[in-house]
C-alpha positions as CSV (number, residue, x, y, z in Angstrom):
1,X,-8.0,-25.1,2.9
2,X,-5.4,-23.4,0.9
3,X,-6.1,-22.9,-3.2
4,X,-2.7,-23.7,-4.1
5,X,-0.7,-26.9,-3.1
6,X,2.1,-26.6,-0.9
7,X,4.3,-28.4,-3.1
8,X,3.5,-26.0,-6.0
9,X,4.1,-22.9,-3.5
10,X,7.6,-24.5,-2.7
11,X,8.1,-24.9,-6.3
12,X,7.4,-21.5,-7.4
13,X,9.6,-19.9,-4.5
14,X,12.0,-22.2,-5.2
15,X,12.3,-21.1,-9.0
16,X,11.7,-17.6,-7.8
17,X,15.2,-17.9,-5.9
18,X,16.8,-20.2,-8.5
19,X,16.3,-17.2,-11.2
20,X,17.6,-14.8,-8.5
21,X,20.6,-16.1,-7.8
22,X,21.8,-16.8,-11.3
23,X,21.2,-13.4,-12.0
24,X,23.3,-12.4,-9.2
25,X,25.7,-14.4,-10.5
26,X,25.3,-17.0,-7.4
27,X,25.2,-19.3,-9.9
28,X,26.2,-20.4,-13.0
29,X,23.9,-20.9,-16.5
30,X,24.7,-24.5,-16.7
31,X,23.9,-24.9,-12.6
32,X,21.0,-22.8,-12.9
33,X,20.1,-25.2,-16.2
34,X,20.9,-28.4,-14.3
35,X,18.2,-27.3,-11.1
36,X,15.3,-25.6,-13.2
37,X,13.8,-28.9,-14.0
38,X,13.4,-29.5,-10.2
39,X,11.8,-26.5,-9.8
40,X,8.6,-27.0,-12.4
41,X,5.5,-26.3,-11.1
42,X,1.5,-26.4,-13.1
43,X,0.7,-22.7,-11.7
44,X,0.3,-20.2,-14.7
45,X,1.8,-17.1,-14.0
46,X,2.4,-13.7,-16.6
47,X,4.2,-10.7,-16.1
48,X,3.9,-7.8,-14.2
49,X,1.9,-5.7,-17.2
50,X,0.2,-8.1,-18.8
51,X,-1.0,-8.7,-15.1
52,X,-2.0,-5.2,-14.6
53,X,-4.0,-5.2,-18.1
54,X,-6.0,-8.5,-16.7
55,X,-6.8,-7.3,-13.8
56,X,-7.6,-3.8,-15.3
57,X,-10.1,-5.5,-17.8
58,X,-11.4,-8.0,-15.8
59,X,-12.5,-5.1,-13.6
60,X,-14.2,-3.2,-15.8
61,X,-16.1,-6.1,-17.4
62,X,-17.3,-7.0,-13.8
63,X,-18.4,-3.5,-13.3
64,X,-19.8,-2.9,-16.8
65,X,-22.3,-6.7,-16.3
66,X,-23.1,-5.5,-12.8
67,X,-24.0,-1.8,-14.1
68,X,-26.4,-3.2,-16.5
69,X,-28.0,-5.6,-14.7
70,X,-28.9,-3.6,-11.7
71,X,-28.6,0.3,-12.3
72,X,-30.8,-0.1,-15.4
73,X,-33.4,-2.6,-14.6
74,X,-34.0,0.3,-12.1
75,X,-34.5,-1.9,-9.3
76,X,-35.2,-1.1,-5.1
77,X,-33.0,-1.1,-2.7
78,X,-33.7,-4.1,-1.5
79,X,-33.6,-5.7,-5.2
80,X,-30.3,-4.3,-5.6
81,X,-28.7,-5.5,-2.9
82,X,-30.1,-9.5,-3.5
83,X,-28.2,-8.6,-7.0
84,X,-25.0,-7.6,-5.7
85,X,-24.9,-10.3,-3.2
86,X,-25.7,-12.6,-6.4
87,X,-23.2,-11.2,-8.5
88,X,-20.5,-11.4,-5.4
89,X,-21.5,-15.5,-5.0
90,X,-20.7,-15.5,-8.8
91,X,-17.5,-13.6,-8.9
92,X,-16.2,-16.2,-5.7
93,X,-17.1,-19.1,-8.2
94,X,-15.2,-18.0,-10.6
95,X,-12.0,-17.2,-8.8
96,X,-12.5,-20.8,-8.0
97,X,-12.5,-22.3,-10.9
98,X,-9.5,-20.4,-12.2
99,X,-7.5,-21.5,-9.4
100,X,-8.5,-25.0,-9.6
101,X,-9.3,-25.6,-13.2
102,X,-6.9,-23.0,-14.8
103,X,-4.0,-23.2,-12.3
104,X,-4.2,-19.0,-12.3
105,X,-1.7,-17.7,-10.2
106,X,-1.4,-14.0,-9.9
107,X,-2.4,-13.9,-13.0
108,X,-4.9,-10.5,-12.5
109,X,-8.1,-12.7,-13.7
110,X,-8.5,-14.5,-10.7
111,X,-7.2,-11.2,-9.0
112,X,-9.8,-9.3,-9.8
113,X,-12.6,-11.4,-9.4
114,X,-11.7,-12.2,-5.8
115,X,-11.6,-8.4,-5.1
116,X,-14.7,-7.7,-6.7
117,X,-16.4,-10.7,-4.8
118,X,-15.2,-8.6,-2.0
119,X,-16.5,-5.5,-2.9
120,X,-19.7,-6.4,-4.3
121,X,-20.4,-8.7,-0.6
122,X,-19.8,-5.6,1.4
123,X,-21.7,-3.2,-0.6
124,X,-24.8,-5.4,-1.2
125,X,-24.6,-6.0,2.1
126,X,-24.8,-2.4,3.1
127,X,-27.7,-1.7,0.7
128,X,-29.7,-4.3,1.6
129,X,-29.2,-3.4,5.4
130,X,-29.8,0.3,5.2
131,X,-32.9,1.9,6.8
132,X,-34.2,2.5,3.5
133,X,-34.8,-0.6,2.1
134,X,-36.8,-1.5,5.0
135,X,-37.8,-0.8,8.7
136,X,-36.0,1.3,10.5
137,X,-34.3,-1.0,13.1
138,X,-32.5,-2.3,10.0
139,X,-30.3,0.3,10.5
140,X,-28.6,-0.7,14.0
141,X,-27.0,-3.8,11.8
142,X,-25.4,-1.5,9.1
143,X,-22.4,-2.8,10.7
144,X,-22.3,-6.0,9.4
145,X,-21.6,-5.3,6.0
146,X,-18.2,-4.1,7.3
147,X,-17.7,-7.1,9.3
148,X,-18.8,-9.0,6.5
149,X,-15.9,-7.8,4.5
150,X,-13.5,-7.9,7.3
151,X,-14.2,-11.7,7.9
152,X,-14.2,-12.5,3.9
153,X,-11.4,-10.0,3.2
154,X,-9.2,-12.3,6.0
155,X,-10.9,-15.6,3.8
156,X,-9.4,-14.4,0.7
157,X,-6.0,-14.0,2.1
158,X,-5.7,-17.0,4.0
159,X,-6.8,-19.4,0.7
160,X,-5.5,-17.5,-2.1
161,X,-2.4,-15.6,-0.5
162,X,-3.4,-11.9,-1.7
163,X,-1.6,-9.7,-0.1
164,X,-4.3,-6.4,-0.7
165,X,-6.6,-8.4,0.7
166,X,-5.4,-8.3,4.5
167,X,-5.1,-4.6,3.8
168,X,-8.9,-4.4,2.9
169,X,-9.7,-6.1,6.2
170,X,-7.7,-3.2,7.8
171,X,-9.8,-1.0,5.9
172,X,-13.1,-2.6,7.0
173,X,-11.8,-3.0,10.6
174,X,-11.9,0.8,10.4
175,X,-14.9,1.3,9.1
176,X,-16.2,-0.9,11.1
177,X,-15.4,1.1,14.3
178,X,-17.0,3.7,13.1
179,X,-20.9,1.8,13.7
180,X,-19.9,1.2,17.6
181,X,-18.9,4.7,18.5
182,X,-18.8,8.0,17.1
183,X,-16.2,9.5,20.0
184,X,-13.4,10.2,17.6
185,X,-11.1,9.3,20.6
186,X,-12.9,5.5,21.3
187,X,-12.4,4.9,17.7
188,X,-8.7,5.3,17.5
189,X,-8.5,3.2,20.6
190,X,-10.6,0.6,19.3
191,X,-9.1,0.8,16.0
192,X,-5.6,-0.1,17.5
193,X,-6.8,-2.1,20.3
194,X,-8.1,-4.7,17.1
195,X,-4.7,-4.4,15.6
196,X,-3.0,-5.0,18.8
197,X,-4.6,-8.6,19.4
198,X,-4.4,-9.6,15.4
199,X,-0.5,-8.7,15.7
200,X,0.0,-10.9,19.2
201,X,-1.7,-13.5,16.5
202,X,0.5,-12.9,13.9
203,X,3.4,-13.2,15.5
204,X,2.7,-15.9,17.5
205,X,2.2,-17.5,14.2
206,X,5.6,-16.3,12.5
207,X,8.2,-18.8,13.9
208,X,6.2,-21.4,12.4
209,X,6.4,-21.0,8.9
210,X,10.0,-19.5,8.9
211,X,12.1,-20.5,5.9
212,X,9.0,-21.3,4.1
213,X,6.4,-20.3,1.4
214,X,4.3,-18.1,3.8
215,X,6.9,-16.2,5.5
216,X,6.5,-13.5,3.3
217,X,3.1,-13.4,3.8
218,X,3.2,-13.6,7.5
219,X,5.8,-10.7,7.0
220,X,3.4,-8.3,4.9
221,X,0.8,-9.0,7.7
222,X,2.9,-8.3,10.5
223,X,4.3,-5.1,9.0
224,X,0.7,-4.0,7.5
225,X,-0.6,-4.4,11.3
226,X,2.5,-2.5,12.6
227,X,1.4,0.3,10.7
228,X,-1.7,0.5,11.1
229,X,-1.5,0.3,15.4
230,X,1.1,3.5,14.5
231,X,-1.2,5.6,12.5
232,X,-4.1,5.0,15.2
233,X,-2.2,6.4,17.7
234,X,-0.9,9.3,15.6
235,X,-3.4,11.2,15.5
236,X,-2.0,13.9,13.9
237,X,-1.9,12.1,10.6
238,X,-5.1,9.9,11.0
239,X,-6.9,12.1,13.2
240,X,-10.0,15.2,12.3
241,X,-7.7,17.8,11.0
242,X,-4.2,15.8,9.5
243,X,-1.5,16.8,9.1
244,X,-1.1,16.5,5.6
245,X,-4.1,18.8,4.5
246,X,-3.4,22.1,7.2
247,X,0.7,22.3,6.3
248,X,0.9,25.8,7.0
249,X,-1.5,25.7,10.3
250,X,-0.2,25.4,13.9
251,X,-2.1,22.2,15.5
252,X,-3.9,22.7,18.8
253,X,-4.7,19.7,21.1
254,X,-8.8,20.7,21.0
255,X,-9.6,17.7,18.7
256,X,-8.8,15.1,21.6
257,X,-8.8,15.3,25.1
258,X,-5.5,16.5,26.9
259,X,-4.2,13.4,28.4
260,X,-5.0,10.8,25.2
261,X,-3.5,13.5,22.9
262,X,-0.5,13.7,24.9
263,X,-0.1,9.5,25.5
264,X,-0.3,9.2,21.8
265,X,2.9,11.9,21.0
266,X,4.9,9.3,23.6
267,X,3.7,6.2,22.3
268,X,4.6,7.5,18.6
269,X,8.1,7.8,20.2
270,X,8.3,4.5,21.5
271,X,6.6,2.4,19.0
272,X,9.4,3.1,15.6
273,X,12.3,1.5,18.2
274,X,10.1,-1.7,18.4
275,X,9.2,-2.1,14.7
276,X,13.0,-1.2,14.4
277,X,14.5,-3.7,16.8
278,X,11.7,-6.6,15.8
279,X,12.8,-6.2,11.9
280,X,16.4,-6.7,12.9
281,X,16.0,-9.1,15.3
282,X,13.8,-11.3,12.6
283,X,16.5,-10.5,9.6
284,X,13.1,-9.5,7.8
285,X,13.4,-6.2,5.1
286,X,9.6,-6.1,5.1
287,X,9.0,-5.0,8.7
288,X,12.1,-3.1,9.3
289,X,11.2,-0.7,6.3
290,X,7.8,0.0,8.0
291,X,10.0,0.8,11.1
292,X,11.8,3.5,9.0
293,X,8.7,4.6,7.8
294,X,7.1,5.2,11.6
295,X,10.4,6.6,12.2
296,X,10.0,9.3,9.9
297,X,6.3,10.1,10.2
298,X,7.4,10.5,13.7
299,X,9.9,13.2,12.5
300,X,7.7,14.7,10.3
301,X,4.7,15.3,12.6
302,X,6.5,15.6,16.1
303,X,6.5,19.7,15.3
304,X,2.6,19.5,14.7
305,X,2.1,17.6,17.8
306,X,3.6,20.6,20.1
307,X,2.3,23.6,18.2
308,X,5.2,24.4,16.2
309,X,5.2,26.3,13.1
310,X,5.9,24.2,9.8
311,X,8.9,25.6,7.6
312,X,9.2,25.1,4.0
313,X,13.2,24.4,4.8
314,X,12.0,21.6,7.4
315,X,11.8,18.8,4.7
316,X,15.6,19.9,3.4
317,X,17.2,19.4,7.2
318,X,15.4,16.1,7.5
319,X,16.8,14.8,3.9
320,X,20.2,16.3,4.8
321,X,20.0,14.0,8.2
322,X,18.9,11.1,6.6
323,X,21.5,11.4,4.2
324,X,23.8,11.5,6.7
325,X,22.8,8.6,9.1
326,X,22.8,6.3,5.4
327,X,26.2,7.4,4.9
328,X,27.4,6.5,8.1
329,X,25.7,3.3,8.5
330,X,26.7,2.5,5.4
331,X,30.4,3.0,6.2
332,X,30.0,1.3,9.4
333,X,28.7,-1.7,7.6
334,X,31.3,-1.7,4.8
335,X,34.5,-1.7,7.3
336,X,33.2,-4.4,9.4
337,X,35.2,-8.0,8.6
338,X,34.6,-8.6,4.6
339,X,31.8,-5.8,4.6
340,X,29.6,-7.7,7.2
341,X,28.8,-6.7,11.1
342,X,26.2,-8.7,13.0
343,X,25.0,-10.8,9.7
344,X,24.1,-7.2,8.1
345,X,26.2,-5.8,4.9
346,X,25.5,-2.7,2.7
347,X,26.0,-5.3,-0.7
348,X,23.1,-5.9,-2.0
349,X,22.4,-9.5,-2.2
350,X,19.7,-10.2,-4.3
351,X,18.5,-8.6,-7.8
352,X,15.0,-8.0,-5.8
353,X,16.2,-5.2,-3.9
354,X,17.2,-3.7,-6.9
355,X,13.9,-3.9,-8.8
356,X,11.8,-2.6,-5.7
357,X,14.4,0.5,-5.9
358,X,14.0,1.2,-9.4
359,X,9.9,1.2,-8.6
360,X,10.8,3.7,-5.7
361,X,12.6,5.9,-8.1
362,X,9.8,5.8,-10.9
363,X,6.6,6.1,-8.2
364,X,8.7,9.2,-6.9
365,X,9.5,10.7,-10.4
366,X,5.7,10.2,-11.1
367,X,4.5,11.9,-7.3
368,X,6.7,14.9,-7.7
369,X,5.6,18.0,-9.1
370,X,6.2,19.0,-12.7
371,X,8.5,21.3,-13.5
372,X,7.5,23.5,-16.7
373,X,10.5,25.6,-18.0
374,X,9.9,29.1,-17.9
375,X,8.7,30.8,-20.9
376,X,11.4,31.9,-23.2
377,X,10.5,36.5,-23.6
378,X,8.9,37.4,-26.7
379,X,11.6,38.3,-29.5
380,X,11.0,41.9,-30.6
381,X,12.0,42.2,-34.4
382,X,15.3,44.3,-34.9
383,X,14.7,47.3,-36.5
384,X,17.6,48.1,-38.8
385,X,18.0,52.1,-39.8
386,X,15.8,53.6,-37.7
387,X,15.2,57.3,-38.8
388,X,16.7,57.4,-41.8
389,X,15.1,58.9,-44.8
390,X,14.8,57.4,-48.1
391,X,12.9,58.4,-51.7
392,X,12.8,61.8,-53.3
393,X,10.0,64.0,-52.8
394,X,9.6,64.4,-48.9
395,X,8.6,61.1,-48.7
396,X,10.2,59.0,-45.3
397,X,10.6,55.4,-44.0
398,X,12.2,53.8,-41.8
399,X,15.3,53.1,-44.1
């Protein structure tokens, strides 16, 4: 059921690792020479920017056809939505025949037709099911255009391996929440009661594909779930009134009732230690960096949650502390026997730790503010001889 072979997927993470460890200096050239050939696999792949521009273009040319068939043939409602769903069928056949035909493997093509399949299901779905395109009782099945997207969102994961997409059924399992119930309090519950079961799921799922191709997929599902159980419960983040848009505003528990806003603050305590302990227990990067992530949302929004007062020094104690628990750990790691306690080590091991740090560096360079250099004061000319007389007859200047 799966576009892509599993002997191609073993191939390609195979010569993923092979590249890796030469690079590391693992291995040598003429070892790393000697294995490539074993490694050879039909899928087309490209770089990381010319993947970007394909899926950038493909985008827009998907957008652009759509625009002009529909927006300016100035169809109904109705119309429009038998379009998009049209136009959706047609975007899913072509990520087909990339795959199969083409071998396209992240490639941002077949990327981008998948999530505009996506898109343009769910929103021709919503169109054709709102009240205005037809009676009114259309409207108590809005909901299934979310669910629609939910179901194919989880499709295009599971047979093409997109990571984003299991985010967008996240998304949609959101939205979707938001049909049954308009009691902001049901709707977090719901929200991470949804996640809860998906992540029992998941990880039943995990120990069977361990040490192969879809591990790292199972990994970015189970961490993308973890997440998103934590930011239903904390509502202070993902509730009314976040905490990211009042900074300066001292949060009261009026939004939600008393008891629910309280259970939330102590299972945002308890939930980082689990994410923490199941990432270490698992040896897996991906899930134990959402755990430090919890972790310091918890840290950042524990003040909110009992009424404190934000200060603008806040953020510089809670660098200084993580700078100090790295340190440490770090040193704890690094005298254990040859730099290694447990099966853990502060080396770094494989060249893709470094890349993802060097896109942490350049996404935080790009996120903070600018800093303009302040203007230089306006030079006054110097005025040499001031007072002095000069020229006969009475005449004056400034020489």
């Amino acid at each position: 059921m799966r576009a892509y072979s599993e002997s191609d997927e073993e191939a390609r993470r195979a010569h993923d690792l092979l590249k890796d460890w030469a690079g590391e200096g693992y291995i040598t050239a003429g070892q790393h020479q000697q294995m490539k050939p074993d490694t050879v696999c039909k899928l087309r792949r490209t770089n990381i920017f010319l993947r970007l521009v394909s899926f950038l273009f493909t985008l827009l040319v998907v957008a652009a056809a759509t625009g002009i068939v529909v927006f300016l043939r100035h169809t109904t409602p109705t119309e429009t939505g038998v379009f998009l769903l049209l136009f959706a069928a047609v975007c899913y056949g072509a990520v087909e025949v990339a795959v199969s035909q083409a071998s396209l493997y992240r490639f941002g093509i077949e990327e981008a037709l998948a999530v505009s399949s996506v898109g343009l299901l769910c929103f021709g779905m919503m169109v054709s099911l709102h009240p205005s395109s037809g009676t009114p009782a259309q409207g108590d099945v809005e909901f299934l255009g979310p669910l629609t997207g939910t179901i194919f969102s989880l499709w295009i994961w599971y047979r093409f391996g997109l990571p984003y997409a299991f985010f967008a059924a996240l998304i949609f399992v959101i939205w979707l929440t938001s049909f049954w119930t308009s009691v902001r309090t049901e709707q977090h519950i719901a929200v991470a009661a949804f996640f809860a079961v998906a992540q029992l799921v998941v990880v039943a799922m995990a120990p069977r594909y361990r040490h192969t191709y879809l591990q790292q997929r199972i990994s970015i599902a189970e961490a993308l779930l973890w997440l998103g159980i934590y930011l239903a419960f904390n509502v202070e983040i993902s509730g009314p009134k976040s905490f990211w848009v009042d900074w300066g505003g001292i949060r009261t528990t009026a939004e939600f009732p008393r008891p629910f806003y309280w259970s939330t603050w102590a299972l945002i305590w308890c939930l980082p230690p689990v994410v923490l302990a199941r990432g270490l227990r698992q040896r897996d990067k991906v899930v134990f960096a959402v755990g430090i992530l919890v972790t310091l949302l918890t840290l950042l929004t524990n003040k909110s949650y009992l009424g404190g007062l934000r200060n603008t020094w806040d953020p510089m104690i809670l660098g200084a502390l993580l700078i100090g628990i790295a340190v440490a750990v770090r040193h704890w790691l690094a005298t254990g026997p040859d730099g290694v306690r447990h099966g853990f080590t502060a080396q770094r091991l494989s060249g893709r730790d470094k890349s993802l740090l060097d896109a942490g560096v350049a996404a935080s360079g790009l996120v903070s503010p600018h800093m303009s250099a302040p203007a230089s004061p306006a030079s006054t000319p110097e005025v040499r001889f001031q007072g002095g007389d000069s020229g006969g007859a009475g005449a004056s200047s400034d020489f």
